[in-house]
N, C-alpha and C positions, 0 to 999 in steps of 0.2 A: 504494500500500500504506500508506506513511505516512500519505496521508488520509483512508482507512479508520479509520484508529485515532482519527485526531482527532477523527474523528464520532462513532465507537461512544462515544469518552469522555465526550463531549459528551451522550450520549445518559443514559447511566450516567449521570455528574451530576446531569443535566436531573430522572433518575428519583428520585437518592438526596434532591437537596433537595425534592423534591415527597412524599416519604414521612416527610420528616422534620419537615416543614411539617405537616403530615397532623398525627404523633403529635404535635408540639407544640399544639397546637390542641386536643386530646383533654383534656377538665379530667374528673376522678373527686373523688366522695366518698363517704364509708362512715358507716354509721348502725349501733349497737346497741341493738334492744328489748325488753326481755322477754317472755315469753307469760304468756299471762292466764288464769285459772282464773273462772267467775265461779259461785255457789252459790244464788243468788237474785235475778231482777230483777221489774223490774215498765217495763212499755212507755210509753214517753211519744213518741210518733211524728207526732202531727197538726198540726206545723207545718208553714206551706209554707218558712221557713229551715230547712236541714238541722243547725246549729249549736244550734238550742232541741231538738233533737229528742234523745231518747237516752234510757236508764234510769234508773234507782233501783234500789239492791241493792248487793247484797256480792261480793266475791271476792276474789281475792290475785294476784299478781304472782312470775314463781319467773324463779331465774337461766339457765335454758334461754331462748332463746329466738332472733332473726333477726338476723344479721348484710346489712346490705342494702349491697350495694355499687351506686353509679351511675357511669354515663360518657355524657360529650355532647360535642359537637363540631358547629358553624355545620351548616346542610342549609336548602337551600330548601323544605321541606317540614317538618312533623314527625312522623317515623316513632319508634316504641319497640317494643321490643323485650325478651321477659321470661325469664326463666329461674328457677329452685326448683329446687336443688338438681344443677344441674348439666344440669338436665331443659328444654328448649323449652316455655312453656307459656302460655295466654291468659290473664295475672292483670290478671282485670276492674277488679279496684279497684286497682291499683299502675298499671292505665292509666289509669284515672279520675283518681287525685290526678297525675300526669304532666300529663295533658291540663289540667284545671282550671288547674294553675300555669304552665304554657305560654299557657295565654291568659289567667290575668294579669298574665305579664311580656311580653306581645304578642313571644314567642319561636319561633322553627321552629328546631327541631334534632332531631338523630340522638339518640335515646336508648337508651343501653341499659343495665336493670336487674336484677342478680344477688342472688338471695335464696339467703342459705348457714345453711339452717336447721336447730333439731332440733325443729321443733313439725309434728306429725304435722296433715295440711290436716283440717280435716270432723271434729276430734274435740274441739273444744271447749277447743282449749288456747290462743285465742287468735290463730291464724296468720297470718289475714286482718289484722286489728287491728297486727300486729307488723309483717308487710311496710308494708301501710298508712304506718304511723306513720315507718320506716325510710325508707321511699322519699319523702314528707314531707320530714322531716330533712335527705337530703342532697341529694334535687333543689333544695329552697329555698334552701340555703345556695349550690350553683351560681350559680344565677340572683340572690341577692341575699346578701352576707356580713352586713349588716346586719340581716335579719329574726325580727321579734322570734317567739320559740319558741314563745308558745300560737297567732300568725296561721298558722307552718307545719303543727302538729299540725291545727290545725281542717281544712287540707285532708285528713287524713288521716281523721277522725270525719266529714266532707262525703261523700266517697267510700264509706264503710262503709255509711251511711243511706240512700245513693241505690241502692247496688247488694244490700241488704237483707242485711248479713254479719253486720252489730254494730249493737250500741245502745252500748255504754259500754266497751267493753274499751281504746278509744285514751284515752279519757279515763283509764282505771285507769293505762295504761302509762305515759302520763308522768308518773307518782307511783311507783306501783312500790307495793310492803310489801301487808300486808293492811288493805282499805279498805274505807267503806261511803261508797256514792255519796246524797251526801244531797239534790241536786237536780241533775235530766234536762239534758243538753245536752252540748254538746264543748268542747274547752279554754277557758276563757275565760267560759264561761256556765254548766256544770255544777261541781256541789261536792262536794268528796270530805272526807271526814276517816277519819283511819288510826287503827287496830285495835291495840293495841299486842301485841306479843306477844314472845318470849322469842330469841333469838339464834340460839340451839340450834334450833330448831324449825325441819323438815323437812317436802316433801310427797311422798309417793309417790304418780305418778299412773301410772293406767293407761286410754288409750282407742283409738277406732280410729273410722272415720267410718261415721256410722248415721244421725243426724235431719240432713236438710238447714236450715239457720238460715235461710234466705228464705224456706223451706216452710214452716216453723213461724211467722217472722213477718207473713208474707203470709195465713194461715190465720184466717178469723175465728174457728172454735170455737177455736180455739189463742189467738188471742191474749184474747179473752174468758174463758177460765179461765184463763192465766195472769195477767192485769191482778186479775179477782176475786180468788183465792185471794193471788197476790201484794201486793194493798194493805195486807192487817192484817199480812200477817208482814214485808213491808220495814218499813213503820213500829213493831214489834215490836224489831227490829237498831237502827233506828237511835236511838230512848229506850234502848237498853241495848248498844252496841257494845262485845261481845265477840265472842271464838272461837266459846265454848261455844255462845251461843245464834245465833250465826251459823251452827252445825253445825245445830241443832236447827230454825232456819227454814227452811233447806236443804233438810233430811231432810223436813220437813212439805210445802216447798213439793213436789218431786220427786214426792212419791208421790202427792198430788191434783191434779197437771199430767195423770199418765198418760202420761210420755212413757219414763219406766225400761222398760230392754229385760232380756230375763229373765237374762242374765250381770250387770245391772249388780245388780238385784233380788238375785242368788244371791251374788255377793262384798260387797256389803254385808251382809248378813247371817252370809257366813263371819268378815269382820272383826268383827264382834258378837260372835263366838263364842268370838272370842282377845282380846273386851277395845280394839281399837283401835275405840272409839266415835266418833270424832273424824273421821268420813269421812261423804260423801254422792255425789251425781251430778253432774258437770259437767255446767252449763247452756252450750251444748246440744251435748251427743253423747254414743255409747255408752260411755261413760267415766266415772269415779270418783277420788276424791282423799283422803288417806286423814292426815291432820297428825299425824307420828310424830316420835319424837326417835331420837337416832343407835339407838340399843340396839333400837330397836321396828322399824327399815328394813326389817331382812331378811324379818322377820317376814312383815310385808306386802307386802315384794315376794312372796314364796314361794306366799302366798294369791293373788295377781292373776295371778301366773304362770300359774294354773290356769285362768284363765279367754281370756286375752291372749297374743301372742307376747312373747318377751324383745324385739322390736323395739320394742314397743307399751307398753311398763312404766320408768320415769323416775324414779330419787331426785332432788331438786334442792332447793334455799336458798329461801327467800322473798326476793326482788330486793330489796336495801336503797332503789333508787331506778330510776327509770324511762327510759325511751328518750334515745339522748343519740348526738352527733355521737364518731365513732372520728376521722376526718382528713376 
């Protein structure tokens, strides 16, 4: 009987130091990025490095955005593993930048990556770009505490270009504010300079997912009228980098793309109605953006309301600054 017990304990033991060995072994880190709004680009894609490749154009950066958390631990193998929101799901490009950095730190591990978001996927706010950038951030700091921040982000603008999600919004994110990208490529080779704008200054958006962004950018007539019409008016923003006329190449470029869906078409023109001029289409999805100050919020929530659910309508800050390690 006695010897029973000494084994069972034994056995316990054997269990409790091998689970504890386990979690000690388990390294985490956490990433905050903002989402991205963008209002006009133009495509710069034909390199065979994915780093030259990316937009031109305008958008802005708001305080919503991806909280990424990571967890890894030794595995003969490397497996990863994704979640959004709580939800199982196949995030091509948060495997892409895993994968890429796992072979160049010649790494096999257990990964698993948690996106605790409020950017609605497919509508243009940025998502893809956010986790991206997120899972970037804290897988490289895993594998390397030393690593200088534009070499991790470029895995996350690699990963966007290769799986056709983004052109520039990881570039925007690690800046944050309202910017105009004044040369194509990912951190480290493209150039941004910021938009100044007033403290106060609010964006209400409202979207829900409509244009697929691979579809669009894989499309020749698509990318052919947006590259034409987009050349005069990005270089239009960037000899004159403002709001104002950052609205107004927006609004130009939107409507001669032909990609406005008729909700986005009819609350833009509601917002017209009541004077909030300061709005256009998010590029790319059924979605709209609308630069209002506190007193004007409700306003334009009330009008999108009409078109969107309350899930799908968001006051938020313009991001003071861009993607950045939590722990």
């Amino acid at each position: 009987m006695y010897k029973e017990y000494l084994i069972r304990n034994q056995i316990e033991k054997e269990l409790t130091d091998t689970l504890t060995t386990q979690q000690d072994s388990v390294q985490t880190a956490k990433a905050f990025v903002p989402g991205h709004i963008t209002g006009i680009f133009r495509i710069f894609d034909e390199y065979d490095d994915p780093l030259r490749c990316g937009s031109m154009g305008a958008g802005f950066s708001v305080t919503i955005g991806t909280v990424t958390s990571v967890s890894v631990v030794d595995h003969p193998t490397l497996e990863i593993t994704t979640e959004y929101n709580k939800q199982s799901v196949d995030a091509k490009v948060t495997k892409t930048v895993v994968q890429r950095l796992a072979e160049e730190y010649e790494r096999t591990l257990r990964v698993h990556v948690e996106h605790d978001s409020s950017l609605i996927i497919g509508a243009g706010f940025g998502a893809s770009g956010a986790g991206a950038l997120g899972t970037a951030l804290a897988f490289s700091h895993l594998l390397d505490h030393d690593i200088e921040y534009e070499k991790a982000a470029g895995f996350a603008h690699t990963a966007e270009i290769m799986n056709h999600t983004g052109l520039g919004d990881v570039l925007a994110q690690t800046v944050g504010g309202i910017e105009v990208r004044l040369q194509a490529g990912g951190p480290g080779i493209g150039k941004i300079k910021r938009i100044e704008h007033q403290d106060a200054l609010q964006a209400v958006l409202a979207g829900a997912p409509g244009l697929e962004t691979s579809k669009v950018l894989t499309n020749p007539s698509s990318r052919a009228r947006i590259n034409s019409i987009g050349d005069r008016l990005v270089s239009r923003i960037i000899d004159d980098p403002r709001i104002e006329i950052l609205i107004e190449c927006s609004r130009e470029f939107s409507e001669k793309i032909g990609l406005r869906t008729t909700r986005v078409e009819q609350a833009l023109a509601n917002l017209d109605n009541v004077g909030l001029f300061n709005s256009s289409m998010v590029m790319l999805g059924d979605s709209v953006f609308c630069f209002c100050y506190e007193q004007e919020t409700k306003i334009a929530q009330e009008i999108l309301l009409q078109y969107w659910n309350n899930s799908e309508v968001f006051v938020s800050k313009i991001a003071p600054e861009g993607g950045r390690l939590l722990s």
